[in-house]
N, C-alpha and C positions, 0 to 999 in steps of 0.2 A: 607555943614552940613550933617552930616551923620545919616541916620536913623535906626528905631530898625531894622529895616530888614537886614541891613549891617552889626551891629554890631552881628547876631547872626549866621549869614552866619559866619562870622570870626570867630567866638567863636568855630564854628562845624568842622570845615574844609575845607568849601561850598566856600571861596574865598582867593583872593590871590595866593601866589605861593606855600605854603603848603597845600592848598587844590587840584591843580592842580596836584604836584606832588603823590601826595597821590592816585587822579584819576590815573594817568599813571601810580603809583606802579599796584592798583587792576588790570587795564586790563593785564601789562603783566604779574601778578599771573592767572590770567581768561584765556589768552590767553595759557600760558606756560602748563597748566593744560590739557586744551581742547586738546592740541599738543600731548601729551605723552597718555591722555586716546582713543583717535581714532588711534592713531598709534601703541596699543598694540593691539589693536581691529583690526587693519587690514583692516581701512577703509578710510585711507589719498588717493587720486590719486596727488604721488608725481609730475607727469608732469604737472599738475594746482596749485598743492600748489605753489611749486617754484617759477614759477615768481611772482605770487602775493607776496610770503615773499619776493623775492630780488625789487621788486617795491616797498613795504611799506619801506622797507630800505631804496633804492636811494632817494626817490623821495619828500620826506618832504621837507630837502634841498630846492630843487627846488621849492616849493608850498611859503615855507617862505619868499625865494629872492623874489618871482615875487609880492607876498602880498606886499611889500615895494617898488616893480617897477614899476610895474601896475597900471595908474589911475581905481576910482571906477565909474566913472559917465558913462564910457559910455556902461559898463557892466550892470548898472542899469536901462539904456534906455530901456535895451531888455525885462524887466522882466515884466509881467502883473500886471496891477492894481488890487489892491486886489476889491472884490466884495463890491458893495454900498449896505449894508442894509434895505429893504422897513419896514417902522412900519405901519400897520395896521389900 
């Protein structure tokens, strides 16, 4: 059953796969923008940008496949316990 919360998420853009696309429109309008206004400014250092842009390219790929090949539990082992609350 589906709650108000879901249904208004949907209604805005906040879920599914038109809201996600809609996310990855804004960044690379954010991104494409931030690119051309520091590059007319003369402040990119092209030898750190580059591989970080050819790694955001390769590398999703690769994050996708292993997300579906990689059990999760024994990555979870490693991760700390969130902190126990004392009340007063």
């Amino acid at each position: 059953m589906s709650g108000h919360a879901d249904g208004l998420a949907s209604r805005v853009g906040g879920a599914g796969s038109a809201g996600r696309a809609t996310g990855t429109l804004l960044n690379v309008v954010n991104s494409g923008t931030a690119t051309v206004t520091y590059t007319r400014r003369k402040i990119v250092v092209w030898g750190l940008a580059l591989p970080f842009a050819v790694a955001m390219i390769l590398l999703p790929p690769v994050g996708a496949w292993l997300n579906f090949e990689l059990p999760t539990k024994p990555p979870i082992a490693f991760l700390p316990s969130p902190p126990q609350l004392r009340r007063p």
